[in-house]
C-alpha positions in Angstrom: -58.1 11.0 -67.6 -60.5 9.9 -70.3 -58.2 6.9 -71.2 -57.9 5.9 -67.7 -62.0 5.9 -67.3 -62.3 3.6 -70.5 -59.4 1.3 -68.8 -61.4 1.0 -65.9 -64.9 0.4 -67.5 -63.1 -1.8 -70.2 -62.2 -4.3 -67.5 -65.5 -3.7 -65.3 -66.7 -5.0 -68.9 -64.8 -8.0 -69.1 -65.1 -8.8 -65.6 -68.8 -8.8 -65.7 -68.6 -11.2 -69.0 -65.9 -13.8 -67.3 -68.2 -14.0 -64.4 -71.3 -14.8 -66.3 -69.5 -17.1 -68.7 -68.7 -19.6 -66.1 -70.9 -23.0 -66.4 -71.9 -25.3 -64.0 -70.1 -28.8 -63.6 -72.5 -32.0 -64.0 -75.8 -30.5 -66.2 -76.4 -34.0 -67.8 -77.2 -35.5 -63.7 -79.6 -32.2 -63.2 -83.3 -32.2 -63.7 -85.1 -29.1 -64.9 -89.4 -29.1 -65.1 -90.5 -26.8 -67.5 -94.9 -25.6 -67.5 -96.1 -24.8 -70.9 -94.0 -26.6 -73.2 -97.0 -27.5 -75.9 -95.1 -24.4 -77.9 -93.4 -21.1 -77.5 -90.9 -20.6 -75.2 -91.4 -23.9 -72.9 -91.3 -26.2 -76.6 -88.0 -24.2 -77.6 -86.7 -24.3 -74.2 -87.2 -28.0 -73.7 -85.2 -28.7 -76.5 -82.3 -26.8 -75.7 -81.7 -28.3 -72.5 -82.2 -31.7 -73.5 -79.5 -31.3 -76.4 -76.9 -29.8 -74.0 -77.6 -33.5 -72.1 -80.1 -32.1 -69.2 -82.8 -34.2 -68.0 -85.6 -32.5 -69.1 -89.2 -32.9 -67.0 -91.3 -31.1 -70.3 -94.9 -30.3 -69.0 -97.9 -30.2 -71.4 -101.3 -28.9 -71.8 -102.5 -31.2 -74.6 -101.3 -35.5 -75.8 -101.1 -33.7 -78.8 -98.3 -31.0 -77.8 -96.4 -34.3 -75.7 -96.5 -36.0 -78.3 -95.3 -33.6 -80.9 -92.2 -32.8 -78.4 -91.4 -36.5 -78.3 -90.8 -37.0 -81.8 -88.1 -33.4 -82.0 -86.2 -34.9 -78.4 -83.9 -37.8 -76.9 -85.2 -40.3 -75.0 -84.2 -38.7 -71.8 -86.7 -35.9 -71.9 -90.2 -37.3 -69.9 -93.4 -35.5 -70.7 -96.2 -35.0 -68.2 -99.8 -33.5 -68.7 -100.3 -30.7 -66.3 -103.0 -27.9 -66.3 -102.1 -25.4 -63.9 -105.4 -24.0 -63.2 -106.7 -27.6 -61.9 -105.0 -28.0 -58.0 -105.6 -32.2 -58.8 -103.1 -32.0 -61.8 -100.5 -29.9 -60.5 -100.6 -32.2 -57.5 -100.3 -35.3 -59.4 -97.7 -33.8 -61.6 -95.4 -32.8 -58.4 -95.6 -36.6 -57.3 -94.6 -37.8 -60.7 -91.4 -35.3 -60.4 -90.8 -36.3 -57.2 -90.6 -39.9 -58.2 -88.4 -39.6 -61.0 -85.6 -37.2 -59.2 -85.7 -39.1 -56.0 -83.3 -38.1 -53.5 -81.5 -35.3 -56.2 -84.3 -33.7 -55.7 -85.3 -31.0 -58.7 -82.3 -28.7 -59.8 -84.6 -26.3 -61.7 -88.0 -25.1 -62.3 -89.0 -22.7 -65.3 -92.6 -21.2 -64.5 -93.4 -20.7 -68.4 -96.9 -21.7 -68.8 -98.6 -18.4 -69.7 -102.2 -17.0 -71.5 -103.1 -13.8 -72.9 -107.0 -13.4 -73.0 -109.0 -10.5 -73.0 -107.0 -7.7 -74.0 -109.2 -4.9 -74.0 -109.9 -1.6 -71.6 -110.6 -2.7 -68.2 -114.4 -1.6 -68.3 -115.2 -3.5 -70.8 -114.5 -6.4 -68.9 -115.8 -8.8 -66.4 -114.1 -10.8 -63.3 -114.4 -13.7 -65.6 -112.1 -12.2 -67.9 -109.3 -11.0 -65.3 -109.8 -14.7 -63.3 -109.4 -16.9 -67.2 -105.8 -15.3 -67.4 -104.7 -14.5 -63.7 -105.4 -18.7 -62.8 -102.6 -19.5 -65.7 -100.5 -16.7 -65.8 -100.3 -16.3 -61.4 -102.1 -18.7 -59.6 -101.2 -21.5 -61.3 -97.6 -20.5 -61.1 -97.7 -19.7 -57.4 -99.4 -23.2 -57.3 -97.2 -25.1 -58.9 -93.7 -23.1 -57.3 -95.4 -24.5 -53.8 -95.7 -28.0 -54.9 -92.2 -28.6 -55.9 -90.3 -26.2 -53.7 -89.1 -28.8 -50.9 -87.6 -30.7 -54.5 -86.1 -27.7 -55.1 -84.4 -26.8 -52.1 -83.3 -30.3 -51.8 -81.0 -29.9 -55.0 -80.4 -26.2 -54.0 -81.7 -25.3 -57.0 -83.3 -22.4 -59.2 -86.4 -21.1 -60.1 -87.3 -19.6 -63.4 -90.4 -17.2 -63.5 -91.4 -16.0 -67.2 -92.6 -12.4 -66.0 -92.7 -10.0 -69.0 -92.0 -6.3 -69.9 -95.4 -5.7 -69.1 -94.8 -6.6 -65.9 -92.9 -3.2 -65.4 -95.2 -0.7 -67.6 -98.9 -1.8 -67.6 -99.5 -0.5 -71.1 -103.0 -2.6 -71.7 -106.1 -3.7 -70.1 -107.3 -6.7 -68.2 -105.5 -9.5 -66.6 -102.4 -10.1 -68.4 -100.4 -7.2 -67.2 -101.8 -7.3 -63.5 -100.9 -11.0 -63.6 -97.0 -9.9 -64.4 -97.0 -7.6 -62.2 -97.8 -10.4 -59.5 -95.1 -12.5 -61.6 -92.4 -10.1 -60.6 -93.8 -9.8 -56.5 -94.1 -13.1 -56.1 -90.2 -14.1 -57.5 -89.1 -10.6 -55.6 -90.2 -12.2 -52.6 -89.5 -16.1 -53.2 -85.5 -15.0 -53.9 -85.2 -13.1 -50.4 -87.0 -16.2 -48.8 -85.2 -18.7 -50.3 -81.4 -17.2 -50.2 -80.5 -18.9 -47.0 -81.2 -21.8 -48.3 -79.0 -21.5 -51.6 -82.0 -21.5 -53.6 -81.9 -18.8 -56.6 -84.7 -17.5 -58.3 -84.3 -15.5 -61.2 -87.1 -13.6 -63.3 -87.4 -13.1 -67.2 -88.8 -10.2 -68.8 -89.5 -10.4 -72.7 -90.7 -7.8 -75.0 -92.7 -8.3 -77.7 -92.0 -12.1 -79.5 -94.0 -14.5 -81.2 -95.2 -17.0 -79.4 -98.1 -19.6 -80.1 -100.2 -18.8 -77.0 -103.3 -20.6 -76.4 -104.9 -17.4 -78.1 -104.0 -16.8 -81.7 -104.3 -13.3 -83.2 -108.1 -13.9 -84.6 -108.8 -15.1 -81.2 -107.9 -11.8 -79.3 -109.7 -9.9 -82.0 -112.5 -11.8 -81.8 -112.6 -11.7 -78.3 -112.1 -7.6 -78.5 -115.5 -7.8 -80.6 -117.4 -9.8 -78.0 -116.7 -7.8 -75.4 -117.7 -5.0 -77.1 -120.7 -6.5 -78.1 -121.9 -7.2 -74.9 -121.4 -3.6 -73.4 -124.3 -1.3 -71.9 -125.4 1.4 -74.2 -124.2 4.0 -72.0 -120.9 2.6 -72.1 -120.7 2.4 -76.1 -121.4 5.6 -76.3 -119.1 7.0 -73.6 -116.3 5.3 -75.4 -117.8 6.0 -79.1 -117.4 3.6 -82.5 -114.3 5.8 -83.2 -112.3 4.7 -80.3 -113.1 1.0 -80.5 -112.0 1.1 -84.3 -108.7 3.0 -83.0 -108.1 0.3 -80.4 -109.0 -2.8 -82.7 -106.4 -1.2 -84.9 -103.5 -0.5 -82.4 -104.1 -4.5 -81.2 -103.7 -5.5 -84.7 -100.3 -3.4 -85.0 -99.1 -5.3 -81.4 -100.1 -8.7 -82.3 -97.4 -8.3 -85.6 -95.0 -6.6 -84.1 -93.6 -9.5 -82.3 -89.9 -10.2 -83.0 -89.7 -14.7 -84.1 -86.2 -14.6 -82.6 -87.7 -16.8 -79.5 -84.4 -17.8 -78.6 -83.4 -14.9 -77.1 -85.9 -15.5 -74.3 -84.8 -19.0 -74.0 -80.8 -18.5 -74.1 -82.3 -16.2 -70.9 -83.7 -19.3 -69.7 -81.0 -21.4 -70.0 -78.4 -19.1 -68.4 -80.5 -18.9 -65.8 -80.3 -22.6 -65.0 -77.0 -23.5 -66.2 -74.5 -20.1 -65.3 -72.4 -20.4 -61.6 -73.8 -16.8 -61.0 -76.9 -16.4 -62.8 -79.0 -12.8 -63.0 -81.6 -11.9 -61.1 -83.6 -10.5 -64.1 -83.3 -11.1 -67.9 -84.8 -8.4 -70.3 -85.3 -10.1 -73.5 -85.4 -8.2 -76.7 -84.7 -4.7 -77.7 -87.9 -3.0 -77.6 -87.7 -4.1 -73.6 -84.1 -2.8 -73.2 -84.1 0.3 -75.1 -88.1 1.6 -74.4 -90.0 -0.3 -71.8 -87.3 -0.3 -69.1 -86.0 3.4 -69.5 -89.6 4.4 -69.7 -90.1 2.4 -66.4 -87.8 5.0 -64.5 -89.3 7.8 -66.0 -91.4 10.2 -64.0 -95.1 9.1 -64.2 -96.3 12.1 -65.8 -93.7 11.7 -68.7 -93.9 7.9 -68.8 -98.4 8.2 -68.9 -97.6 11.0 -71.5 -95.3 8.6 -73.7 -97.5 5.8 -73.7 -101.4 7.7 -74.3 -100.1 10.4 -76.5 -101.2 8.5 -79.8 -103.9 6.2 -77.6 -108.0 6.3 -78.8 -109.6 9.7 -77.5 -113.1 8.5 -76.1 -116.3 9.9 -77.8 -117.6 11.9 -74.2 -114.7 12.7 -72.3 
């Protein structure tokens, strides 16, 4: 009986692996626009493709990051500027694309541009704070999606959206987690929509890796000490000095814990846009598969007593 269980998982097993080995015909005639290729993820990514012979569309913040990508690449890959917060650039960037893939249209487009800001307890915070991260991380991404769809759809393509574990288990304040969560509703949504037209949108959810963001580790600490700064006396000492110590701490732990093997979220990437059946979600990274997406199906009260049993205690609870 037992033998005849392994048989049959054994070649569920190798099913599953033929199926997802299979590669599509003609990559080097397909264009692919990648947001937030300056570094991290979208630099690495960038790179990949244009050595297996794609035509890469590479999207940067800064001339300096363009530039920089240039000198690692083929001639094939085309850089363009593009801030996603700014409607003008995003506009001007979808026209550039649309010239260059002409009636191909755009076989792929990786949503990658992120920015983690303000990572503190949610009171401590202002609707500044939530909108500097939730224009990059969602809005931008929604904005640029919407642009280049019809291109898209033309090529009956896919769409890559760089969600993130913490996109399943909110685990810290402020926008960057809400803006994942909208990250994974958004692509939920866009892949039911878009199925009839053979469109395929797929979602990517690393754990912790280090990536150059537009933040560096001094930066969020910093930030963590301006917004505590600029809280009310009541609120200081509601919270206490001991539990902003604790906190500074546990971000200082998070921001080193990040795993430099980034090519495990871009080999996600590029499965995405190159398999015959690609996944509908990626989990990068073993802290995601082994903790953050068991402890997403846990019952609340066992997941919320996981994550705050070793959290700050506030001073007047």
């Amino acid at each position: 009986m037992w033998l005849l269980l392994l048989g049959v998982f054994g070649l569920i097993f190798l099913y599953r692996w033929y199926r997802q080995s299979l590669t599509l015909e003609n990559l080097t005639d397909k264009y692919v626009f990648i947001t937030g290729c300056d570094t991290g993820f979208g630099n690495l990514l960038a790179k990949q493709l244009d050595k297996r012979g794609m035509k890469v569309l590479a999207a940067c913040l800064t001339d300096q990051g363009a530039e920089n990508l240039k000198k690692e690449t083929s001639s094939r890959l085309q850089t363009i500027i593009l801030d996603v917060t700014d409607s003008k650039s995003v506009s001007s960037a979808a026209e550039k694309v649309a010239a260059t893939v002409g009636s191909k249209g755009l076989w792929g487009l990786v949503n990658n541009a992120g920015y983690g800001f303000a990572l503190a307890p949610n009171e401590w915070q202002k609707k500044e704070d939530f909108l500097k991260v939730l224009n990059v991380n969602l809005i931008g991404m929604v904005d640029v999606t919407l642009h280049l769809l019809p291109l898209v759809r033309k090529a009956k393509g896919r769409i890559v959206n760089v969600a993130s574990i913490m996109g399943r288990m909110s685990t810290i304040g402020g926008g960057y987690c809400l803006s994942k969560y909208g990250v994974e509703a958004f692509s939920d949504c866009l892949r039911r929509e878009l199925r009839e037209f053979q469109v395929k949108v797929s979602i990517v959810e690393p754990g912790a890796f280090e990536t150059t963001m537009l933040l560096s580790a001094d930066g969020h600490l910093n930030n963590l000490k301006r917004l505590w700064g600029n809280l009310s006396t009541e609120i200081k000492d509601s919270y206490g000095k001991q539990y902003y110590e604790q906190f500074e701490n546990d971000l200082k732990g998070l921001l080193k814990t990040g795993s430099p093997k980034i090519y495990k979220v871009t080999n996600c990437m590029e499965h995405a846009l190159t398999a015959v059946h690609p996944w509908t979600r990626y989990s990068a990274g073993w802290d995601a598969k082994l903790y953050y997406i068991p402890l997403s199906y846990l019952p609340t009260v066992l997941s919320d007593y996981l994550l705050c049993r070793y959290a700050p205690k506030p001073a007047n609870k």
